[in-house]
MMTF fields as JSON, N, C-alpha, C and O atoms, coordinates in Angstrom:
{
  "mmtfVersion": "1.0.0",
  "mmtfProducer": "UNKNOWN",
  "numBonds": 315,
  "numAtoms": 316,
  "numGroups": 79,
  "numChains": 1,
  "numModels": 1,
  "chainsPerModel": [1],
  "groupsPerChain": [79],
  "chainIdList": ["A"],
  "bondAtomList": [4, 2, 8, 6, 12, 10, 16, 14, 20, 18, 24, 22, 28, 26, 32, 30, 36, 34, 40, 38, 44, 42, 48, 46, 52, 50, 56, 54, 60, 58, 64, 62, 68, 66, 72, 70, 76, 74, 80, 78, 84, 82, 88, 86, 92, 90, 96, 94, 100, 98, 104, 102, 108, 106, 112, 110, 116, 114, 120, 118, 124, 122, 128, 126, 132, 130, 136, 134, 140, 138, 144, 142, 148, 146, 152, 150, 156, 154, 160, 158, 164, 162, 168, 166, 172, 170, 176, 174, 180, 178, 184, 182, 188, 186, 192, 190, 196, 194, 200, 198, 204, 202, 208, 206, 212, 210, 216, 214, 220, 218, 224, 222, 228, 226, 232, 230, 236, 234, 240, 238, 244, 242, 248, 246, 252, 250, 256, 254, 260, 258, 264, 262, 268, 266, 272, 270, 276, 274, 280, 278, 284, 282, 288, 286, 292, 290, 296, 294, 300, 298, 304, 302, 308, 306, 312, 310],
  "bondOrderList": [1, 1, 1, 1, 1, 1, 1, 1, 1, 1, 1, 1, 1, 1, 1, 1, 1, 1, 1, 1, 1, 1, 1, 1, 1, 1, 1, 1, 1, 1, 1, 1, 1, 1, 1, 1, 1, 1, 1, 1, 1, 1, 1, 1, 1, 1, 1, 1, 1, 1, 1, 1, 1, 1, 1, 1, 1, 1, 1, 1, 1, 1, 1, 1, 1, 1, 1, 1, 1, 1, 1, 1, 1, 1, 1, 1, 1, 1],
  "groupList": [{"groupName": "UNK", "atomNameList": ["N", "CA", "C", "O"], "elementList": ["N", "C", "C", "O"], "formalChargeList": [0, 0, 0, 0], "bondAtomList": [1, 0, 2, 1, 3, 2], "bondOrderList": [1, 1, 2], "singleLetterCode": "X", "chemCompType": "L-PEPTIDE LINKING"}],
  "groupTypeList": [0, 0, 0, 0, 0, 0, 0, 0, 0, 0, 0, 0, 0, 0, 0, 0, 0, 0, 0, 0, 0, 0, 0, 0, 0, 0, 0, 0, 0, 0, 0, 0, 0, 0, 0, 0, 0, 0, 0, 0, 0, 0, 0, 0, 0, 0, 0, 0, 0, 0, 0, 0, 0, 0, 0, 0, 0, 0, 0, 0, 0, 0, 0, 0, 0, 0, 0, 0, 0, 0, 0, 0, 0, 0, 0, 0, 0, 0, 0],
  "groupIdList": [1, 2, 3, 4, 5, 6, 7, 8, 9, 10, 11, 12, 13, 14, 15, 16, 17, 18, 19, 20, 21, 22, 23, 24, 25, 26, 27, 28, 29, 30, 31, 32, 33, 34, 35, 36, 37, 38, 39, 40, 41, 42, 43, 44, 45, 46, 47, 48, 49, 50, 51, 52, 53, 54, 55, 56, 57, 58, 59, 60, 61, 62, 63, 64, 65, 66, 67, 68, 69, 70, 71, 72, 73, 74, 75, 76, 77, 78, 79],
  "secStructList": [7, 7, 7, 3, 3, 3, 3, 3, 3, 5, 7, 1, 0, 0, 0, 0, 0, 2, 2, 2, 2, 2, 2, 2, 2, 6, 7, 6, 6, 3, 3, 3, 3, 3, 3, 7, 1, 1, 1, 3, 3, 3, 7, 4, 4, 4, 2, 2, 2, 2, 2, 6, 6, 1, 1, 7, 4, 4, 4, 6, 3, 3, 3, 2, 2, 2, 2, 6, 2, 2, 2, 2, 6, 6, 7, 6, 6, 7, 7],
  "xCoordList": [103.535, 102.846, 102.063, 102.468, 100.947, 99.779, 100.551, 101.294, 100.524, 100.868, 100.029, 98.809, 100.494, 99.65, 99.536, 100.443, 97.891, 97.809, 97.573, 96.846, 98.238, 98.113, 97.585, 97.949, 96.435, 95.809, 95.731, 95.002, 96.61, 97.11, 96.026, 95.78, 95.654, 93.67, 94.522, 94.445, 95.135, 95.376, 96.572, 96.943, 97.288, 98.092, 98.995, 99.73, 98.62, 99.184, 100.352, 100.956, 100.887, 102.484, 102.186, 102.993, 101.173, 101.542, 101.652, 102.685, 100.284, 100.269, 101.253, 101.318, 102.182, 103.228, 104.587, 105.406, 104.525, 106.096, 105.554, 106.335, 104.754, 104.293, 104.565, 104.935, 104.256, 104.339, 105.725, 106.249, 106.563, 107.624, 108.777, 109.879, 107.835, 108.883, 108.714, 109.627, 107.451, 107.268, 108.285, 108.878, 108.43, 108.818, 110.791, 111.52, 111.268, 112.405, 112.996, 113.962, 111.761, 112.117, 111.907, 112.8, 111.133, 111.493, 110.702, 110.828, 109.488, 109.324, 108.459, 107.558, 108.929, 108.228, 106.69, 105.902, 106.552, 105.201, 104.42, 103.607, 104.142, 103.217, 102.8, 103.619, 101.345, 101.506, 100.842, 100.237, 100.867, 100.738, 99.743, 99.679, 98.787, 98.199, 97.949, 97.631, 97.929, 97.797, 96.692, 96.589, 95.53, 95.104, 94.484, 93.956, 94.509, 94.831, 93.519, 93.12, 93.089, 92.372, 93.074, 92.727, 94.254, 95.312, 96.477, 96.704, 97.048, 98.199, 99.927, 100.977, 99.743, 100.542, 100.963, 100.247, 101.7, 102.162, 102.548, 103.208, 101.86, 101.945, 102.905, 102.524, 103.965, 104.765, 104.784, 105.587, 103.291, 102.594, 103.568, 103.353, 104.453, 105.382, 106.199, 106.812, 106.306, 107.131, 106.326, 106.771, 104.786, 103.898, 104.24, 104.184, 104.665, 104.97, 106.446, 106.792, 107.026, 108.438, 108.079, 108.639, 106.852, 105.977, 105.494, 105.631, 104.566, 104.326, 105.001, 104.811, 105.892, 107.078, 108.069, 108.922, 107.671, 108.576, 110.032, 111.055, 110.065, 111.395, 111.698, 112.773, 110.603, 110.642, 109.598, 108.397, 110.078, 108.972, 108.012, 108.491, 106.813, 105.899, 106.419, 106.229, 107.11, 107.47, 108.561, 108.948, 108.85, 109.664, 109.153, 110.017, 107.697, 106.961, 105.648, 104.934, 105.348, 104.988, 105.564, 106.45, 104.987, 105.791, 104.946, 104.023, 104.829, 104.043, 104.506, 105.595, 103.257, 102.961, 104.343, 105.535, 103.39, 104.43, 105.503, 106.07, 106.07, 107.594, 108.329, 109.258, 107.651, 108.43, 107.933, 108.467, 107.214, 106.818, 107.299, 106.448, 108.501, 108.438, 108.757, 108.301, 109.34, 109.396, 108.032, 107.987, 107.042, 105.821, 104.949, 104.135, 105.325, 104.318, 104.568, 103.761, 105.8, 106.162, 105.49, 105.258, 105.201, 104.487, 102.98, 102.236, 103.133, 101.291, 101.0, 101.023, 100.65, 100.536, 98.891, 98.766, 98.419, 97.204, 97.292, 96.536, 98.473, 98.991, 98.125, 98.009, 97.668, 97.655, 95.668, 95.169],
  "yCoordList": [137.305, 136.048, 136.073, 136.675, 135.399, 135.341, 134.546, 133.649, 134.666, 133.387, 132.455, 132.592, 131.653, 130.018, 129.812, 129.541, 129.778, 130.17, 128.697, 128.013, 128.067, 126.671, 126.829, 127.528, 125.788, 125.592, 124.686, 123.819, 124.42, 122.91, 122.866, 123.757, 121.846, 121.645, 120.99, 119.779, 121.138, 119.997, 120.769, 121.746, 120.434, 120.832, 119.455, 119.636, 118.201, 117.441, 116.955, 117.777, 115.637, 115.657, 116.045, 116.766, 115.577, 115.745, 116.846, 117.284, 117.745, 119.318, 119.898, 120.927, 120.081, 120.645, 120.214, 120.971, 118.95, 118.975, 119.523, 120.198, 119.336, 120.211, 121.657, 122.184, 122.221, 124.023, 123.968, 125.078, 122.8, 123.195, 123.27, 123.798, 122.085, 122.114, 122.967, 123.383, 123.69, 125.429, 126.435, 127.061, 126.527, 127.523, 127.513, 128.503, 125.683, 125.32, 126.398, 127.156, 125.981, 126.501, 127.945, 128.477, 128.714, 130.296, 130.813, 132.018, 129.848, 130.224, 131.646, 131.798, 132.578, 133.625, 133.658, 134.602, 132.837, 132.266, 131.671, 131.31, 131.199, 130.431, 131.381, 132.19, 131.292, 131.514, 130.621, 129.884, 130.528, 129.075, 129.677, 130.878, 128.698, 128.845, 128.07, 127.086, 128.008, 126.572, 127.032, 128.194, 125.641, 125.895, 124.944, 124.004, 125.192, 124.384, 124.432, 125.519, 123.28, 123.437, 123.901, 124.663, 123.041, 123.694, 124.837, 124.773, 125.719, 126.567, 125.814, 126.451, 124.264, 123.549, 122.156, 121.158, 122.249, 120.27, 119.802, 120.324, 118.356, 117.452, 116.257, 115.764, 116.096, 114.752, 113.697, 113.321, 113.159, 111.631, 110.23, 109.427, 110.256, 109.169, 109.199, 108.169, 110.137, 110.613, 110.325, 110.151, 110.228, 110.046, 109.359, 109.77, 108.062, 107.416, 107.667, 106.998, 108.252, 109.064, 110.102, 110.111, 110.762, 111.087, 110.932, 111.46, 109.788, 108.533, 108.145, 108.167, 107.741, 107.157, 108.106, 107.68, 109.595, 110.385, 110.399, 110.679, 110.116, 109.765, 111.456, 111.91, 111.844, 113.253, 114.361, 114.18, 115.416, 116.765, 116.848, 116.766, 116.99, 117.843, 118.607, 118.645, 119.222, 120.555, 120.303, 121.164, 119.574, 118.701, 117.994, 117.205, 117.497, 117.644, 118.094, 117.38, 119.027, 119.78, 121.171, 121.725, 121.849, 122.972, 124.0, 123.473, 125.274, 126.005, 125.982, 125.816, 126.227, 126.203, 127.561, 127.623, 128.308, 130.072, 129.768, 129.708, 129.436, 128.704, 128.165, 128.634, 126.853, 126.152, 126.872, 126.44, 127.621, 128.31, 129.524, 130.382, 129.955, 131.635, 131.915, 133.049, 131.489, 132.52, 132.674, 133.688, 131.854, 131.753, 132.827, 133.598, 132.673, 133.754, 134.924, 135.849, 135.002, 136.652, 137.607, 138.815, 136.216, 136.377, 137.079, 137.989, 135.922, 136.19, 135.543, 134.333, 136.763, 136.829, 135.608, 135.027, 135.574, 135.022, 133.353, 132.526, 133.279, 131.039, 130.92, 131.808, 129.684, 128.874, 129.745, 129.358],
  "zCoordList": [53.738, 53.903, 55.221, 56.215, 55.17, 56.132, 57.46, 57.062, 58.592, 59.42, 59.62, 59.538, 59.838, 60.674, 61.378, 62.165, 61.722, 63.473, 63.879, 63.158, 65.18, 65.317, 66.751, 67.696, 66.554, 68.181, 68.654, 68.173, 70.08, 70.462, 71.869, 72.682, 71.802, 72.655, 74.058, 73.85, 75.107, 75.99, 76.564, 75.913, 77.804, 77.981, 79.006, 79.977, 78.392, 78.719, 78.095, 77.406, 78.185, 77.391, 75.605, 75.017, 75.008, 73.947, 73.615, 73.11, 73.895, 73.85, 74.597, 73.926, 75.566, 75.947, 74.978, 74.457, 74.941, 74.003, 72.464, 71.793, 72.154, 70.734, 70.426, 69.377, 71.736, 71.562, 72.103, 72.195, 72.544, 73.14, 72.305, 72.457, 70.651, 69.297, 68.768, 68.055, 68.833, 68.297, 68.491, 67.612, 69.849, 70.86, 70.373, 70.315, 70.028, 69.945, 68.743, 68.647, 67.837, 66.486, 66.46, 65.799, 66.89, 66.867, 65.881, 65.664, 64.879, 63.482, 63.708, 64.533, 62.83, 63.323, 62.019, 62.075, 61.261, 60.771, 61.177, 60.326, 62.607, 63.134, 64.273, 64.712, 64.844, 66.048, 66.356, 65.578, 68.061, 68.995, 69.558, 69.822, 69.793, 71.278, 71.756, 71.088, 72.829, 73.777, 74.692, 75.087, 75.137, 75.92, 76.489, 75.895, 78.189, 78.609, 80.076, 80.495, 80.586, 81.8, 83.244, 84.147, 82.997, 84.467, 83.679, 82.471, 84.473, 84.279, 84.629, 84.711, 84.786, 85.503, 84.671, 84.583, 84.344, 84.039, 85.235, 86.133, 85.087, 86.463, 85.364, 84.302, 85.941, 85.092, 85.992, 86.846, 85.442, 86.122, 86.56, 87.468, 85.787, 85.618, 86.781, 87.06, 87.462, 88.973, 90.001, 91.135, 89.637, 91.111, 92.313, 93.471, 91.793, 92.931, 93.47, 94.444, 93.115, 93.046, 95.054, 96.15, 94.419, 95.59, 96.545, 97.649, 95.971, 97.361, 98.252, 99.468, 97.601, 98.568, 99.583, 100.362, 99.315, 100.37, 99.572, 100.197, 98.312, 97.953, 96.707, 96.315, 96.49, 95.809, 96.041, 95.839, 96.439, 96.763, 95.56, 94.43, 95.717, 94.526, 93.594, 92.378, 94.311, 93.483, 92.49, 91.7, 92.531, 91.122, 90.597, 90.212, 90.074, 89.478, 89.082, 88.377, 89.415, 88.953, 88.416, 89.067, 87.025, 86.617, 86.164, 85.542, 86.19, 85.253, 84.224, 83.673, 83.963, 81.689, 81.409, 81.107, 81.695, 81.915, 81.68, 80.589, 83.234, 82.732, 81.733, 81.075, 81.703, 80.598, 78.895, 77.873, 78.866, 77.521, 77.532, 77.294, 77.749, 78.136, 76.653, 76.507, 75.325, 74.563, 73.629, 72.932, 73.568, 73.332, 73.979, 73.47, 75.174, 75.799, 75.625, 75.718, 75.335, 74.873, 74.203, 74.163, 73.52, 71.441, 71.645, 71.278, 72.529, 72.907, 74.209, 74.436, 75.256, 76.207, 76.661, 77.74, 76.111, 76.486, 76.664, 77.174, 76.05, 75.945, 77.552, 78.396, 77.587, 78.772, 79.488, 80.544]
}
């Protein structure tokens, strides 16, 4: 059987938790690609988390890489 190649346009929440239900499931009939303008999720909802001196950057923000590693395995080019 042919695979299904799926192309997710964005790499904001929807497009990250999308390839992230891909990635959950393991299907070895699909392939993913994601792509994205930054290499980084920024989780907006924390900003002022920031502002306030009350949380480092670096807990929110994450690389794509990261949180996609068995995707990228597949195919090195994601992101």
């Amino acid at each position: 059987m042919k695979k299904k190649r799926v192309l997710i346009l964005g790499g904001g929440f929807g497009g990250i938790y999308a390839a992230l239900e891909f990635e959950k499931r393991q299907d070895p009939d699909f392939e993913v690609t994601l792509i994205s303008q930054d290499n980084f999720f920024l989780f907006t909802p924390m900003l002022h988390e920031v502002a306030a001196s009350d949380l480092d950057l670096t807990h929110i923000v994450n690389p794509i890489r990261k949180m996609l590693c068995s995707l990228l395995r597949r195919r090195s080019s994601i992101c």
